[in-house]
C-alpha positions in Angstrom: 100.0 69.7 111.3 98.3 73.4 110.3 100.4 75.1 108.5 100.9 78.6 110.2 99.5 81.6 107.9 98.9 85.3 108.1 95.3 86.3 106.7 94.6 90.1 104.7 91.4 91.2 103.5 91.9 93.6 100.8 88.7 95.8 100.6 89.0 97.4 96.8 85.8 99.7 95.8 85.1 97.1 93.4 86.1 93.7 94.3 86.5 92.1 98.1 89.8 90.0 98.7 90.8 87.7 101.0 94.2 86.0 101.2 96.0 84.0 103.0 100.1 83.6 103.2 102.4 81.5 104.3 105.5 82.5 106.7 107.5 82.9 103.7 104.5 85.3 102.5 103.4 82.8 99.5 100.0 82.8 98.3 98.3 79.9 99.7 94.8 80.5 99.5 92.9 83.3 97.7 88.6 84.2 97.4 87.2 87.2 95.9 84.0 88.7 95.7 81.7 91.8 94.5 78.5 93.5 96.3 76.2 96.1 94.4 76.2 99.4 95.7 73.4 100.4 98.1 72.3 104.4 98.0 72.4 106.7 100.5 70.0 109.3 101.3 70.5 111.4 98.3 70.3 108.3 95.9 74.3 107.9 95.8 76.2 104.9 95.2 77.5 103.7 98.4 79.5 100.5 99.7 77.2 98.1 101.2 78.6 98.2 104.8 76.2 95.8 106.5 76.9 92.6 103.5 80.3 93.8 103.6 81.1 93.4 107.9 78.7 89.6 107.5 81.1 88.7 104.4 84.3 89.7 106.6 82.9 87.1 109.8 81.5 84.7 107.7 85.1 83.9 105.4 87.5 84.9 108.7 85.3 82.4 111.0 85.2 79.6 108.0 88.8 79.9 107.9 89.9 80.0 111.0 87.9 76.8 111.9 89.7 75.0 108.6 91.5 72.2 109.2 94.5 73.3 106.9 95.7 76.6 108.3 96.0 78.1 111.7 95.7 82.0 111.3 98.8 83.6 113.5 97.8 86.9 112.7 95.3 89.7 110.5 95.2 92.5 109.0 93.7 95.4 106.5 94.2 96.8 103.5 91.4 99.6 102.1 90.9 102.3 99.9 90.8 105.3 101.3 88.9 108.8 101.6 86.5 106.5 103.9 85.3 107.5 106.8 82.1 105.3 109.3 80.8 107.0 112.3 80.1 105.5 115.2 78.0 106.6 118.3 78.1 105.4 121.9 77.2 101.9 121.1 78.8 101.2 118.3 76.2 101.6 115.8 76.9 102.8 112.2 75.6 106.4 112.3 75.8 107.4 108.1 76.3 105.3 105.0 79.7 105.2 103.5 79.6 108.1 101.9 81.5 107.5 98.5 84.2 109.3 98.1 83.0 110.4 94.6 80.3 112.1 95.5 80.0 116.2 95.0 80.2 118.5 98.2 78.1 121.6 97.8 79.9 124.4 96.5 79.1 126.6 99.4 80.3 124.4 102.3 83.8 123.8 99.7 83.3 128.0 100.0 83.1 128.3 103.5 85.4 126.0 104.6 88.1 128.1 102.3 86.7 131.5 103.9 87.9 130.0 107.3 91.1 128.1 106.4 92.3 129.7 103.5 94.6 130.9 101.4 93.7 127.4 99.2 96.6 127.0 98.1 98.3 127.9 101.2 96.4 125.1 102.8 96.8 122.5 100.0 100.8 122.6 100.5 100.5 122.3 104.4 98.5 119.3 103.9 99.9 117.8 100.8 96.1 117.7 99.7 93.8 120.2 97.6 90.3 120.7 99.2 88.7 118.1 97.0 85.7 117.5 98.7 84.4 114.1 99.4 87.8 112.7 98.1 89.2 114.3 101.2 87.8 112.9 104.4 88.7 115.7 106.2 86.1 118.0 104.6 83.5 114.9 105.2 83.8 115.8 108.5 83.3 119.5 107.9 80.6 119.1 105.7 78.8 116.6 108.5 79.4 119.2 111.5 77.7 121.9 108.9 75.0 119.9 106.9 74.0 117.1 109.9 74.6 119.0 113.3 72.1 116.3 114.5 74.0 113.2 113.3 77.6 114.9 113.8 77.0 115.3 117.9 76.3 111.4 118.0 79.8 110.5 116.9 81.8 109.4 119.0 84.4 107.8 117.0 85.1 108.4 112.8 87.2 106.1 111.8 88.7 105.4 108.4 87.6 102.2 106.7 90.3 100.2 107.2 90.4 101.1 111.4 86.6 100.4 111.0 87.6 96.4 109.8 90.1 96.2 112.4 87.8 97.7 115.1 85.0 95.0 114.0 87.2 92.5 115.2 88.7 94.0 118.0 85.9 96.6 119.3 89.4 99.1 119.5 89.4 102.3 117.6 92.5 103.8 116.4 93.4 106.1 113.9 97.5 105.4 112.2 99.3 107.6 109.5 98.5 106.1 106.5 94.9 107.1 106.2 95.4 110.1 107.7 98.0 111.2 105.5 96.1 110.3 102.3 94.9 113.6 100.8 92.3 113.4 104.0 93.4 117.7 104.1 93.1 116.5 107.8 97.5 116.7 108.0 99.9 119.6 108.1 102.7 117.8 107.0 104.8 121.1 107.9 103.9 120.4 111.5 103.8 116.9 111.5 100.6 116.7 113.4 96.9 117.9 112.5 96.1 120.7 111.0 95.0 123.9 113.1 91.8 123.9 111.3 91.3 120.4 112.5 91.5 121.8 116.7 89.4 124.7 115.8 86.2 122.8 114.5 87.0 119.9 117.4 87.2 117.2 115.2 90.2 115.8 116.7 87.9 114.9 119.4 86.0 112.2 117.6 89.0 110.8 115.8 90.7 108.4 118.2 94.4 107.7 119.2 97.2 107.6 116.6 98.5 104.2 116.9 101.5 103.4 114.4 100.7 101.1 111.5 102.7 98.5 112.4 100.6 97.7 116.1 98.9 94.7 116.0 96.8 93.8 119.3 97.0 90.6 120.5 93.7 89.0 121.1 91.7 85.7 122.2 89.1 85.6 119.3 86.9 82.9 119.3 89.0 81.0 121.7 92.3 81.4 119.5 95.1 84.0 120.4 95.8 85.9 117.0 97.6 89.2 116.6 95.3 91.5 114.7 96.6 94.7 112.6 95.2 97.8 112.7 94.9 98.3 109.0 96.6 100.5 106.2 95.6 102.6 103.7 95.8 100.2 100.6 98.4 102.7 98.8 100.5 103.0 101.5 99.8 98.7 102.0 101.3 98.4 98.3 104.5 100.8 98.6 105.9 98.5 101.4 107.3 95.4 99.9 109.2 97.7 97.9 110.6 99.8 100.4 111.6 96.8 102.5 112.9 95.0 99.4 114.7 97.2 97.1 117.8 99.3 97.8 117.9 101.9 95.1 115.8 105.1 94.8 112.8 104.1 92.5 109.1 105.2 91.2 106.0 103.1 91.8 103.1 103.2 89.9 100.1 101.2 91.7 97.9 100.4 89.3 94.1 100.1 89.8 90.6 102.7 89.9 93.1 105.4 90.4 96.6 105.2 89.1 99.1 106.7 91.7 102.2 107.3 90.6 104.6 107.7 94.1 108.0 108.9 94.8 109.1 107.9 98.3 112.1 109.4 98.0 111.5 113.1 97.6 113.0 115.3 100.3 111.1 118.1 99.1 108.0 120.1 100.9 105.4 119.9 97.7 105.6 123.6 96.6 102.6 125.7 94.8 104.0 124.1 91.2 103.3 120.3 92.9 99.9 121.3 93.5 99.1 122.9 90.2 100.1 120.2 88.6 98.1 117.7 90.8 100.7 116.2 93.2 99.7 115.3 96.8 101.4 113.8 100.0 100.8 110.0 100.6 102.2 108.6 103.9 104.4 106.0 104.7 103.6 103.9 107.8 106.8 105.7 109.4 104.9 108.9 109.0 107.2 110.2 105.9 105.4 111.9 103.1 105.3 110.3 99.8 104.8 112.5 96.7 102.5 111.6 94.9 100.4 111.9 91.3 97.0 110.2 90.9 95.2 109.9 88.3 91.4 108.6 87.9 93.1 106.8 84.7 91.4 102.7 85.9 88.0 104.6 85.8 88.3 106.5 82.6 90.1 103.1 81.0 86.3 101.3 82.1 84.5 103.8 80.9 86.1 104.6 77.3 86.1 100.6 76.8 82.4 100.8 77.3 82.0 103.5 74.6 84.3 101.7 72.3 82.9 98.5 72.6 79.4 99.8 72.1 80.9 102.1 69.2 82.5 98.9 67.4 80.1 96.4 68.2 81.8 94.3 69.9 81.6 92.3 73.2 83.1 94.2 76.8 85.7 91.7 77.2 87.2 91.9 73.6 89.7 95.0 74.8 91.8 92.0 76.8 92.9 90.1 74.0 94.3 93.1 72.1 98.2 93.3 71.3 100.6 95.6 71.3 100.8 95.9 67.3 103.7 98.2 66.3 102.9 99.4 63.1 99.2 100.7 64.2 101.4 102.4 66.6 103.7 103.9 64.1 101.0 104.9 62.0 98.7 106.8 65.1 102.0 108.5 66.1 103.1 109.8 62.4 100.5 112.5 62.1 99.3 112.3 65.6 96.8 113.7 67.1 94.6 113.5 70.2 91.2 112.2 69.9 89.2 111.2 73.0 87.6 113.8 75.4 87.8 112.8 78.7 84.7 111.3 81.1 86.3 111.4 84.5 88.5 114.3 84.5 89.6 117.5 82.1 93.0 117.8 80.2 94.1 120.8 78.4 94.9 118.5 75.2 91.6 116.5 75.1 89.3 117.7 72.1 85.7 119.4 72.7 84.0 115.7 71.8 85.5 112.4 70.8 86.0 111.6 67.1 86.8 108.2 66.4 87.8 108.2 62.6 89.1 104.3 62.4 87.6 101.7 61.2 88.7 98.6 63.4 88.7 99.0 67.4 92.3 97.7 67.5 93.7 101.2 66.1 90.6 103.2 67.8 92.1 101.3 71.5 95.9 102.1 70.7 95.2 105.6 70.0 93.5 105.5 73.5 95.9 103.7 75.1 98.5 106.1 73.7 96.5 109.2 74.8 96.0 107.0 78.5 100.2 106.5 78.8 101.0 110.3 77.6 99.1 111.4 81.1 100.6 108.6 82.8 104.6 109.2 81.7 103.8 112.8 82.6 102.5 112.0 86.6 105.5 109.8 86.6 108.1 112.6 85.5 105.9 114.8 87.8 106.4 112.8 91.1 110.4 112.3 90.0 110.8 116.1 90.1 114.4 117.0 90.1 115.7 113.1 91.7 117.5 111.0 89.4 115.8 107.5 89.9 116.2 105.1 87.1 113.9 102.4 88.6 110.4 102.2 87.4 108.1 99.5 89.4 103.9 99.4 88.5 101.5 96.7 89.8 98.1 96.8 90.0 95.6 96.3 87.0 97.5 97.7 84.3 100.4 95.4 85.1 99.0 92.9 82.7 98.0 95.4 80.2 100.3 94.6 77.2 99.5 97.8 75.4 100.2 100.2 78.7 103.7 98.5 79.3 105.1 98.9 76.0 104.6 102.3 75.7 105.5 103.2 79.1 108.9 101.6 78.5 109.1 103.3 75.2 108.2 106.5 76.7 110.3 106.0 79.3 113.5 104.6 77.7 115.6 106.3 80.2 114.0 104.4 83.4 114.5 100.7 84.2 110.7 99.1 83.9 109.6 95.9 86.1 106.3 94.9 86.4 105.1 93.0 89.5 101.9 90.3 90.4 98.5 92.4 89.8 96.5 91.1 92.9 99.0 91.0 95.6 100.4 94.6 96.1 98.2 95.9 98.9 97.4 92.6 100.7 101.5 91.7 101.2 101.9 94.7 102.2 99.5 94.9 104.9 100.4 91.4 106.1 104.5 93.1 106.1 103.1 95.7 107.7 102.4 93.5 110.9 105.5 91.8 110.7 109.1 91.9 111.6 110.6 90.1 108.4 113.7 91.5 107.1 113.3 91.3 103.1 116.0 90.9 100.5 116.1 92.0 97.1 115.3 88.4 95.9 111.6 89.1 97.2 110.1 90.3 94.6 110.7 88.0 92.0 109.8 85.2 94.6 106.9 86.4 95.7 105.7 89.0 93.2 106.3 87.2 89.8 108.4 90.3 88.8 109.1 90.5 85.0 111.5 93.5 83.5 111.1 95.0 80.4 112.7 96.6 77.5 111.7 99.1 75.0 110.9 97.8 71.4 113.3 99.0 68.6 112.4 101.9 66.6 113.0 100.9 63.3 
C-alpha cells in the first residue's frame, strides 16, 4: 500500500526544495536543486521562471506517478518581495524582478511626495519604502516606468500564489505575503493601504484568501488538496506557534536573518523603525515584529574575501571550531575590524584590516562582529516582553561558532536550535492542515538540541 504523504516545494533564492512528509510530518523523501540566474532587461540577476515552473511539473508529476507515495495534498513555501504578472492569458508579462535590485531615486521621491510623511507611512505599514525589497513599490514603479506593460496585468501575484496558481490556474493573494514589508498593508487598518486604492492597484491583486485554504482538485486524474502558498518566514514561525506554549523569539536563519517576536502587542512606533524593525504576518493576519538582517549574504560574501585573503579553499570556513581562547584573546582588547559589503553599521571601520595571521582568529573576530548585530536585532524585536525562550533554525543553526556566542551573549535567554532544512517546508505543509501539535514536536520532528553558555573562566 502507498503510504499517504503531504508534498512542499520550498522555493529559496538559492536552492529549490522539494519534500515530502508523512502524516506524522516526518521527512520521507527530500531533492534539491540550483538554477543560474537569467537577466532581465537591464542586465539584472533574475530567477529563471521558465526552468523553474518545468522543474516544479517535472518532480510533482514524477512523484505523483511513484509507486511508493500517494500525494494527499501540496503546498508552497517562497521567499518573498516577489511579485509575476500576468495578462489575460496567463502569460508571464516581466521577469522576476529581484528583489535586490535598486529603484530609481526619483520614483522612491515621488512615491514619498504622494504618500508621505515616510516615516508616517513606514509605521502604518510595518515597512520602510525600500524599494524593490518592497513589492508594493514594484508595482508603483511599473505603473510609472512601464505604463505599457502595467495596463496588461491582470493579475500580480506574489511568488508563492504564482506556484499554487500553476497548478491550479486560481489566483489568490493571503496575508503572509502581503504583510511582508510589501508597504502594500496598513496594519493600523487592517486592510490595504489608502495609497494602494488611489493608484488602483488593488484591482490587479486578486481575492484575499486565508493561508490555510487549500482547493481541492482532480489533477492528473488524482483528487489532491492543493495550498495556496506562504510566505517562507511566516511558513517557518508556524510549527512553533502551534507547538510551543510559552512566549519565545525565533531567529530563521538563512540569506536574511530575521529575528521575530510574535508576541508583541505593540503598534511598531518611529524608534522600531529607526532601528530597522518591520511587521511580518502571521497566517491569522497578526503582525509579527520583526528585525532582518542581510547577515546570510554578508556571511557568503566576507568568507569569499577571507578565503581568497588566507589562501585557502571556500569550503574550509565549515570545519572551523568554536576555540575559546582565540575568543578570549579577540575580546580582551577588542575591536571591530570588518567593513561591511551588504549593509552599513555605525561601528564598522572605513575599510577592513585583517591584522592575524591564521583565518581561524581572522573568522572568529568575524563571527563575533556577525553575532554582536545579531544579539542586538534579537533584544530589538523583544522590546519591553520578558521572553526567556530563544529558538533559530535555518543556516546558521549548524554554525558552531554563531551558537556559542549567541548563548554566551545571551545568557539570560533559554537557546534551542532546530533541523536547518525543514523550517519553511513543515510549516507550509501545517499550514494546510488541521493537526493539533504538542510540545513533544519539535524534538520529534525538528531534531531540536538546547544549549548552554560556556564557562567564563
Amino acid at each position: 500500500m502507498r503510504e499517504k504523504v503531504t508534498a512542499v516545494f520550498d522555493i529559496g533564492k538559492t536552492n529549490k526544495k522539494f519534500f515530502l512528509f508523512d502524516e506524522d510530518y516526518q521527512e520521507v523523501y527530500r531533492e534539491y536543486t540550483y538554477f543560474e540566474n537569467v537577466k532581465d532587461e537591464d542586465g539584472y540577476p533574475s530567477e529563471d521562471l521558465v526552468r523553474l515552473k518545468e522543474w516544479l511539473k517535472e518532480v510533482f508529476d514524477r512523484i505523483l506517478n511513484a509507486k511508493e507515495y500517494n500525494i494527499i495534498s501540496i503546498n508552497f513555501s517562497t521567499y518573498g518581495a516577489s511579485l509575476v504578472h500576468l495578462d489575460d492569458n496567463d502569460k508571464v508579462l516581466t521577469p522576476l524582478y529581484n528583489y535586490t535590485k535598486k529603484i530609481p531615486q526619483d520614483v522612491i521621491d515621488s512615491f514619498n511626495e504622494k504618500y508621505g510623511p515616510k516615516l508616517d507611512f513606514s509605521v502604518n505599514t510595518g515597512s520602510p519604502v525600500s524599494g524593490f525589497l518592497n513589492s508594493g513599490i514594484q508595482l508603483y514603479w511599473l505603473k510609472y516606468a512601464k505604463p505599457e506593460i502595467f495596463k496588461k496585468i491582470k493579475y500580480s501575484l506574489h511568488l508563492p500564489q504564482y506556484i499554487s496558481f500553476i497548478f491550479t490556474g486560481i489566483a489568490v493573494s493571503e496575508y503572509t505575503s502581503i504583510g511582508c514589508h510589501s508597504a502594500l498593508w496598513d496594519y493600523t487598518k487592517k486592510d490595504y493601504h489608502d495609497w494602494v486604492y488611489k493608484e488602483e492597484i488593488n484591482k490587479i491583486l486578486p481575492k484575499i484568501v486565508s493561508t490555510e485554504t487549500s482547493i481541492n482538485m482532480n489533477y492528473n486524474g488524482k483528487r489532491i488538496k492543493i495550498g495556496v502558498g506562504i510566505h517562507d518566514s511566516s511558513a517557518a514561525l508556524l510549527p512553533y506557534i502551534r507547538s510551543v506554549r510559552q512566549k519565545f523569539i525565533l531567529v530563521s536563519t538563512g540569506t536574511w536573518s530575521i529575528a521575530m517576536n510574535p508576541f508583541s502587542e505593540e503598534a511598531l512606533k518611529a524608534s522600531d523603525i529607526e532601528l530597522n524593525c518591520i511587521n511580518y504576518m502571521r497566517i491569522n493576519g497578526k503582525a509579527v515584529k520583526a528585525s532582518s538582517l542581510f547577515l546570510g549574504n554578508e556571511y557568503k560574501e566576507q568568507i569569499k574575501r577571507l578565503s581568497d585573503h588566507f589562501q585557502v579553499p571556500f569550503e574550509y570556513h565549515k570545519t572551523i571550531r568554536f576555540d575559546h581562547d582565540i575568543y578570549f584573546e579577540i575580546v580582551q582588547d577588542f575591536e571591530y575590524m570588518y567593513r561591511w559589503i551588504g549593509f552599513c553599521d555605525e561601528n564598522m571601520p572605513k575599510s577592513t584590516r585583517i591584522p592575524y595571521d591564521k583565518f581561524e582568529h581572522a573568522y572568529h573576530q568575524l563571527m563575533v562582529e556577525l553575532v554582536l548585530l545579531q544579539v542586538d536585532s534579537i533584544k530589538t524585536v523583544s522590546g519591553n516582553d520578558n521572553i526567556e525562550k530563544l529558538y533559530i533554525d535555518g543556516g546558521f543553526s549548524d554554525n558552531e561558532v554563531y551558537i556559542q556566542l549567541i548563548s554566551h551573549y545571551l545568557r539570560n535567554m533559554s537557546l534551542s536550535t532546530t533541523d536547518s532544512s525543514l523550517g519553511s517546508a513543515l510549516g507550509a505543509a501545517l499550514c494546510i492542515s488541521d493537526t493539533k501539535l504538542n510540545s513533544k514536536f519539535l524534538r520529534k520532528n525538528y531534531a531540536l538540541k538546547k544549549h548552554v553558555p560556556f564557562i567564563i573562566q
